[in-house]
Backbone as JSON Lines, residues from 0, in Angstrom:
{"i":0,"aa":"X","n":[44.4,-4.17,-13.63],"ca":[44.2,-5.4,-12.9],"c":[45.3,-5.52,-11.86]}
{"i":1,"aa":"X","n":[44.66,-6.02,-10.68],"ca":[45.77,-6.03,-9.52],"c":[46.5,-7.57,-9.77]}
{"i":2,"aa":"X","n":[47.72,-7.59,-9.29],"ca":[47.98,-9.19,-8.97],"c":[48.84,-9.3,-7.95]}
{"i":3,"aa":"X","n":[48.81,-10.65,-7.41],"ca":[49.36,-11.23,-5.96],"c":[50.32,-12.13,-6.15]}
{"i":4,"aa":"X","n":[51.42,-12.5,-5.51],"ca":[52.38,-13.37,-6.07],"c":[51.62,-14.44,-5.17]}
{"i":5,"aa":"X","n":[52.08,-15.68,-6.27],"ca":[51.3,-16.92,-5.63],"c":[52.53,-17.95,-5.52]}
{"i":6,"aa":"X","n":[53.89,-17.75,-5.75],"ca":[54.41,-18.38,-5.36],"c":[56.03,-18.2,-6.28]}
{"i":7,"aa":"X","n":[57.16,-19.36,-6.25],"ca":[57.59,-19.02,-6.73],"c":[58.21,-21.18,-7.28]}
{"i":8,"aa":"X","n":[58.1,-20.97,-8.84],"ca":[58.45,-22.13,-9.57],"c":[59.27,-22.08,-10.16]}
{"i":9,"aa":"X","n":[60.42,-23.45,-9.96],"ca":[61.28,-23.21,-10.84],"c":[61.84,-21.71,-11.14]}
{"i":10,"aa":"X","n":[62.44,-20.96,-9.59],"ca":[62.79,-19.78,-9.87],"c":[61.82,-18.63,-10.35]}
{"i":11,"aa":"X","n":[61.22,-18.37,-11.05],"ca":[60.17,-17.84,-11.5],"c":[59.31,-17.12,-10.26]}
{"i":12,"aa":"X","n":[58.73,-16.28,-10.64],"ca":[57.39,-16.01,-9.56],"c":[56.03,-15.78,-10.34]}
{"i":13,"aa":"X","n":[55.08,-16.9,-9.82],"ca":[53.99,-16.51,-10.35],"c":[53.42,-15.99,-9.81]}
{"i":14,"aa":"X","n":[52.11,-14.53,-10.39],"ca":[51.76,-13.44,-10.37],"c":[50.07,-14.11,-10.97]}
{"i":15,"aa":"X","n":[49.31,-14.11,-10.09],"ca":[47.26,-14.63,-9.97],"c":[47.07,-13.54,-10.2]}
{"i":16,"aa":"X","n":[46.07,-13.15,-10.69],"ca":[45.11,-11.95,-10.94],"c":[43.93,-11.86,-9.74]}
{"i":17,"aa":"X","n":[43.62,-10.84,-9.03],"ca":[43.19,-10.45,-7.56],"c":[41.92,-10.04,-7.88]}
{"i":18,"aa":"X","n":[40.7,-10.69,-7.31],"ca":[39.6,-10.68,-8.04],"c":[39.47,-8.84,-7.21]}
{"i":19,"aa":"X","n":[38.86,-7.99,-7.77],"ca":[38.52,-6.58,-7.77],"c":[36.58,-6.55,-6.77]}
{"i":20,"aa":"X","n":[36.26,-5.55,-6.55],"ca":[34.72,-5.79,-6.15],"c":[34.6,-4.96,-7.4]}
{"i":21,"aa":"X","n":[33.51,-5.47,-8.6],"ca":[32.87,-4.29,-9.01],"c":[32.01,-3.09,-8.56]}
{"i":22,"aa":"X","n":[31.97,-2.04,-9.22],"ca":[31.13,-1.04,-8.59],"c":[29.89,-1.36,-9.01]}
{"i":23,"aa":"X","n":[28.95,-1.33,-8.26],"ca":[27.37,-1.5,-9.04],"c":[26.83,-0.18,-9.62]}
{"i":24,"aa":"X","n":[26.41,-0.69,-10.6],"ca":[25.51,0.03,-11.49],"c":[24.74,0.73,-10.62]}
{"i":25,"aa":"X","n":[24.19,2.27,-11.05],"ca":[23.17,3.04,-10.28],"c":[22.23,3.09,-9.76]}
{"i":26,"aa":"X","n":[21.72,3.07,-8.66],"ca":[20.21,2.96,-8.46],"c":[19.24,3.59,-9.75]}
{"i":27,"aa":"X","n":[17.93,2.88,-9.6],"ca":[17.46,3.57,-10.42],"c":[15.66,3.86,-9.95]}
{"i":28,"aa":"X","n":[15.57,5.19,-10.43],"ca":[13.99,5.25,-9.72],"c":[12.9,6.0,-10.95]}
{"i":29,"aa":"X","n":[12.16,5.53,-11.25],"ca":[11.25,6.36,-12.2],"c":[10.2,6.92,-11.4]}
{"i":30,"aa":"X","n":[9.65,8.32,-12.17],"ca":[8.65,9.05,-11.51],"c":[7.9,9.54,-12.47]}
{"i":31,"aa":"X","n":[6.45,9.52,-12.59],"ca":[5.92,9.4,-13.23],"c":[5.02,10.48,-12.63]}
{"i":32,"aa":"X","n":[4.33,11.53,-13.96],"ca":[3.78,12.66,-14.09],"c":[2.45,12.76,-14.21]}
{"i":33,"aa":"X","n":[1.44,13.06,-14.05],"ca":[0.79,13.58,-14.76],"c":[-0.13,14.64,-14.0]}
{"i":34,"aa":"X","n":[-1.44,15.16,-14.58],"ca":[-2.17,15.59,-13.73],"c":[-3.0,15.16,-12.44]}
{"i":35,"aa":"X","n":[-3.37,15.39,-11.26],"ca":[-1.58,16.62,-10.0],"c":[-0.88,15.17,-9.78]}
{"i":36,"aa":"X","n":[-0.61,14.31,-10.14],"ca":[0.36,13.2,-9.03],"c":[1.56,13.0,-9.83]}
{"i":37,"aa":"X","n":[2.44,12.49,-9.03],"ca":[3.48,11.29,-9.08],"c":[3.42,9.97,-8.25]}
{"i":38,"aa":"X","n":[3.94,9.71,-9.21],"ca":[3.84,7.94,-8.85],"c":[5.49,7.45,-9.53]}
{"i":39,"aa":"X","n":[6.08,6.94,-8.13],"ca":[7.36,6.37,-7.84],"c":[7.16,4.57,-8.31]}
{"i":40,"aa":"X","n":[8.35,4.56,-9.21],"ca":[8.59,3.08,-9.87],"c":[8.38,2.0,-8.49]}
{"i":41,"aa":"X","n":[8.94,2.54,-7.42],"ca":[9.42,2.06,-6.16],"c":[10.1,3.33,-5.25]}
{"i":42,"aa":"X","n":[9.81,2.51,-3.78],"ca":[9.42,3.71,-2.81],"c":[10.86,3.53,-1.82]}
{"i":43,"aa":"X","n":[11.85,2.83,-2.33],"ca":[13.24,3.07,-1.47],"c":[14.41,2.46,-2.61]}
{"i":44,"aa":"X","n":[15.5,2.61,-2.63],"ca":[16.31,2.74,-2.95],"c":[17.97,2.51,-2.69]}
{"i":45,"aa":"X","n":[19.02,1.56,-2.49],"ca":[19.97,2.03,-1.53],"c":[20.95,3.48,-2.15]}
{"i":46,"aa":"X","n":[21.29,3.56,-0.97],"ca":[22.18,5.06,-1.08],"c":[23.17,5.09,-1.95]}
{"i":47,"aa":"X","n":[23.94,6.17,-2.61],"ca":[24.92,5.96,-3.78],"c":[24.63,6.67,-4.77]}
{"i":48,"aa":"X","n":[25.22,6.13,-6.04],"ca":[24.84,6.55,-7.3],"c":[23.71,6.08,-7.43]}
{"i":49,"aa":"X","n":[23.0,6.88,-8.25],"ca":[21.42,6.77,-8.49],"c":[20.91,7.8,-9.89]}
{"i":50,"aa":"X","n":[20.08,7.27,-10.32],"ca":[19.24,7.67,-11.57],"c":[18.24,8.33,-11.54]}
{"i":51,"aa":"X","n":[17.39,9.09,-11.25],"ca":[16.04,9.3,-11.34],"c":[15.71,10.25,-12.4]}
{"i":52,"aa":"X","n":[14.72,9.47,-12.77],"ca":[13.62,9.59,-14.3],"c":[12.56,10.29,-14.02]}
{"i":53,"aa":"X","n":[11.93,11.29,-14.79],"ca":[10.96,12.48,-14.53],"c":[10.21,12.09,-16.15]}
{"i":54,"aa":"X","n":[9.25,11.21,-16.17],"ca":[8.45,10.97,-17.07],"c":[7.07,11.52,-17.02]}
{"i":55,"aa":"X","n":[6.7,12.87,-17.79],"ca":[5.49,13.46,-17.92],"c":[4.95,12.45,-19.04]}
{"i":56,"aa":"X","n":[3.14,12.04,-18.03],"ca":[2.11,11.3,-18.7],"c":[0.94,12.37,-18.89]}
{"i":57,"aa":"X","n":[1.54,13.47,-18.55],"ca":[-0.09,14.64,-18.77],"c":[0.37,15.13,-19.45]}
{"i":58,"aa":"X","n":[-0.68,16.37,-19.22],"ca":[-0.87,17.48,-20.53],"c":[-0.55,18.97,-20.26]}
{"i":59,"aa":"X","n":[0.2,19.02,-18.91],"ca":[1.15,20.28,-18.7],"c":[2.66,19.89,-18.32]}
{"i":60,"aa":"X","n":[3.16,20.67,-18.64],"ca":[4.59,21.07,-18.07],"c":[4.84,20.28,-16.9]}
{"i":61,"aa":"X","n":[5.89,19.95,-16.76],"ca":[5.96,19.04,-15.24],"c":[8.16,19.46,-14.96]}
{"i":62,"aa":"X","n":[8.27,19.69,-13.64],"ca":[9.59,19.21,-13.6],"c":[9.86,18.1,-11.82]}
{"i":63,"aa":"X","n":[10.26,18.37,-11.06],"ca":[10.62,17.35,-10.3],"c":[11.75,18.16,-9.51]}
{"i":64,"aa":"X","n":[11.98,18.23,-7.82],"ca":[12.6,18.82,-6.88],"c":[12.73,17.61,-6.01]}
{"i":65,"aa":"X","n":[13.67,17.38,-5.41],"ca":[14.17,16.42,-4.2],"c":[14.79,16.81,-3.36]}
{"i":66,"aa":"X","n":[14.83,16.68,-2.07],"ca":[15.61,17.04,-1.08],"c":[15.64,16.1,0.23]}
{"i":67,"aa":"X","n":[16.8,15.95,0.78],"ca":[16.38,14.83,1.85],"c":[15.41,15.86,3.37]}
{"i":68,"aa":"X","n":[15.01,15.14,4.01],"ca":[14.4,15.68,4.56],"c":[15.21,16.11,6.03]}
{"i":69,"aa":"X","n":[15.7,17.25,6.17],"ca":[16.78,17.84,7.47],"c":[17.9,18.09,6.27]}
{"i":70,"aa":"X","n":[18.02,17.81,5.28],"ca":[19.07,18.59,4.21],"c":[18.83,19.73,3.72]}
{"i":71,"aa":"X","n":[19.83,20.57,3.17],"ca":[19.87,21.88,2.67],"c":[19.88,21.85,0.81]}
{"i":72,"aa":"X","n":[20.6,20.41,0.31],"ca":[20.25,20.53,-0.88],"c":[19.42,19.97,-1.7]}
{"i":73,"aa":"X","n":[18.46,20.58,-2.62],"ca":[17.95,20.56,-3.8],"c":[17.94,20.17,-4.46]}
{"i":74,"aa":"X","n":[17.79,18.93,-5.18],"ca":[18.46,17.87,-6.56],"c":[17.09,18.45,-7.36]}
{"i":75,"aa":"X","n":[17.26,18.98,-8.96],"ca":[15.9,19.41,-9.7],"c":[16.27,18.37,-11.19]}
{"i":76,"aa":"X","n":[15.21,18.49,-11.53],"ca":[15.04,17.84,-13.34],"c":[14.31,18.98,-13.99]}
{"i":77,"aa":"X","n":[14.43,19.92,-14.25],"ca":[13.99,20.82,-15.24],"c":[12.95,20.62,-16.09]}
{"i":78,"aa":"X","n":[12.2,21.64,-16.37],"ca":[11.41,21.21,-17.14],"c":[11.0,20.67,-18.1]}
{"i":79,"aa":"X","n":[9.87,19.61,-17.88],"ca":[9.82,18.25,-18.61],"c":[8.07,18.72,-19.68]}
{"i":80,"aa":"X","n":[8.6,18.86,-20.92],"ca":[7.25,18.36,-21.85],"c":[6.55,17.5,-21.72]}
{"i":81,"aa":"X","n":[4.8,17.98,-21.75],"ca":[4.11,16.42,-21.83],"c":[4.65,15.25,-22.89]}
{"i":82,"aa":"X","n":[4.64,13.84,-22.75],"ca":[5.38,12.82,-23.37],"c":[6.73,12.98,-23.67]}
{"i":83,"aa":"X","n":[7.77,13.58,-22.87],"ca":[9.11,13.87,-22.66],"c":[9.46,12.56,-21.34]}
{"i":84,"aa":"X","n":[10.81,13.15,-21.43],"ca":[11.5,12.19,-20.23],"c":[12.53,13.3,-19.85]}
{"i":85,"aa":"X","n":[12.63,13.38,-18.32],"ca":[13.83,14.15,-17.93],"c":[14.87,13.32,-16.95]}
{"i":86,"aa":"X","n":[15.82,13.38,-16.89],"ca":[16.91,12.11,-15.95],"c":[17.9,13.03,-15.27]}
{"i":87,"aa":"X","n":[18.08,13.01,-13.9],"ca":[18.82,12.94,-12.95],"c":[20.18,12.15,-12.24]}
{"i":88,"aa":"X","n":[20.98,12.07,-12.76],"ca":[22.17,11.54,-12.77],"c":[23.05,12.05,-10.85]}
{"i":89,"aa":"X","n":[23.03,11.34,-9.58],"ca":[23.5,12.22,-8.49],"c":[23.86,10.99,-7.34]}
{"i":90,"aa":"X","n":[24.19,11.86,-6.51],"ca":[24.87,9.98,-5.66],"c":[23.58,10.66,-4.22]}
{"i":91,"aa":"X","n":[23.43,9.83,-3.99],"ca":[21.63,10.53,-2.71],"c":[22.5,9.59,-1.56]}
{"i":92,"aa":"X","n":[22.46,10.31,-0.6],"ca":[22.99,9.64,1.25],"c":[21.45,8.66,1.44]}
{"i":93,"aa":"X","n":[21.35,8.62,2.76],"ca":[20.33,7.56,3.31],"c":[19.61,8.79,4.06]}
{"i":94,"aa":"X","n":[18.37,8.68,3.78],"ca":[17.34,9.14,4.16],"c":[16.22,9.18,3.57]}
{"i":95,"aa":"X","n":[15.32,9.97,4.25],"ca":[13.89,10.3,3.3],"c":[14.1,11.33,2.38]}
{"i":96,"aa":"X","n":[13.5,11.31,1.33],"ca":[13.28,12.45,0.83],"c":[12.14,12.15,0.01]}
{"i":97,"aa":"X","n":[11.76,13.64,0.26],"ca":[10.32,14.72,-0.5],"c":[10.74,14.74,-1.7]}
{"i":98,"aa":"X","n":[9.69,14.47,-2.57],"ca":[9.66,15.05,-4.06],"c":[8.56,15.73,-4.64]}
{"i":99,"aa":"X","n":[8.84,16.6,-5.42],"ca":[7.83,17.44,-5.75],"c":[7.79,18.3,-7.09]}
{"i":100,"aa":"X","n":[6.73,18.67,-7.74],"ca":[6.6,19.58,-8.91],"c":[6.39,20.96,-8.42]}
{"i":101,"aa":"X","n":[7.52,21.99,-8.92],"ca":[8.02,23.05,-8.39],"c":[6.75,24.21,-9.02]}
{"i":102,"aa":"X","n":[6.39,23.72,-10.19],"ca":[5.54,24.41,-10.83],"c":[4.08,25.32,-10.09]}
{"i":103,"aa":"X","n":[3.7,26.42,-10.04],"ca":[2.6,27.01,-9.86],"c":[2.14,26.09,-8.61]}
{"i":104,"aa":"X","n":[0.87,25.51,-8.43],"ca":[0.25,25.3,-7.41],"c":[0.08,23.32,-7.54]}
{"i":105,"aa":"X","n":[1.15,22.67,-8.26],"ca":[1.16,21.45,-8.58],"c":[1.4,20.93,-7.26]}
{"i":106,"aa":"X","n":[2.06,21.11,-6.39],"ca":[2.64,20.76,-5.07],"c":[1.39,20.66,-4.42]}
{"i":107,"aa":"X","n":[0.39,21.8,-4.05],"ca":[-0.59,22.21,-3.51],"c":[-1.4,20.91,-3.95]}
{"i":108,"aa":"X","n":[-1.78,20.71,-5.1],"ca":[-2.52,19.92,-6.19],"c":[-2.56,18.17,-6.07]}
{"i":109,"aa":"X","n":[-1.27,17.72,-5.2],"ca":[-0.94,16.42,-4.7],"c":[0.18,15.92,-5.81]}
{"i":110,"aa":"X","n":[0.91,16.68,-6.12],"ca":[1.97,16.59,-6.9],"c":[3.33,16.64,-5.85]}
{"i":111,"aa":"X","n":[3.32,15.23,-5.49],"ca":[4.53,14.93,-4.39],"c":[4.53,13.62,-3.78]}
{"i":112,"aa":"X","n":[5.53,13.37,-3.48],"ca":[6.02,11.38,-3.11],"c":[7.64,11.76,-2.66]}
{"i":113,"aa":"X","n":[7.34,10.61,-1.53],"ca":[8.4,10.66,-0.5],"c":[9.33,9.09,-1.12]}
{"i":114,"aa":"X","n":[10.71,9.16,-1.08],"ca":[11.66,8.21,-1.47],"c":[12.22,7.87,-0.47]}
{"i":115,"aa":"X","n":[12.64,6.74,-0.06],"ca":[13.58,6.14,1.17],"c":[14.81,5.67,0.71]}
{"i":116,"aa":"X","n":[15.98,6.31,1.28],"ca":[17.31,5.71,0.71],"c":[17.93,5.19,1.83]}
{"i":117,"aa":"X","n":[18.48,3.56,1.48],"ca":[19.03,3.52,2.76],"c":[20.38,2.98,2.32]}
């Protein structure tokens, strides 16, 4: 805890406690699986720490790829069992980004949704 002198009494100096900003809690985004789609909890986000959830509702294998769009890196959730959950723990800049199931021809299939971070 920080503190500020607030004055001085009777010799003494009193010492207030300096209110701090907390950090906010993570963004958070769920994505939801099944056969070919995803479907985003919500379609933007602000920039920062962030969460994203890879919840398979079908009956194959599913994992999850992100990337902003003009970026070079790759954020993945590995592969997710049908009725599993997979989570992404990462701090995302401001932009768009593509998401997608890396798997075989799932991409092809309409297995993909775009996120807005701002």
């Amino acid at each position: 805890m920080r503190l500020r002198a607030a004055g001085v009494v009777a010799g003494a100096l009193v010492l207030l406690p300096v209110a701090t900003a907390a950090t906010p809690p993570p963004a958070r985004v769920q994505v939801s699986a099944d056969e070919f789609g995803l479907t985003l909890s919500r379609t933007s986000l602000r920039s920062g720490a962030v969460i994203v959830e890879l919840v398979n509702f079908g009956e194959d294998d599913h994992d999850l790829a992100l990337r902003r769009v003009g970026g070079k890196r790759t954020y993945r959730i590995g592969l997710v069992r049908p009725g599993r959950t997979g989570e992404l723990e990462t701090r995302l800049r401001a932009g768009r980004y593509v998401l997608w199931c890396t798997l075989t021809d799932h991409r092809a299939r309409g297995m993909r949704a775009t996120l807005r971070v701002a």
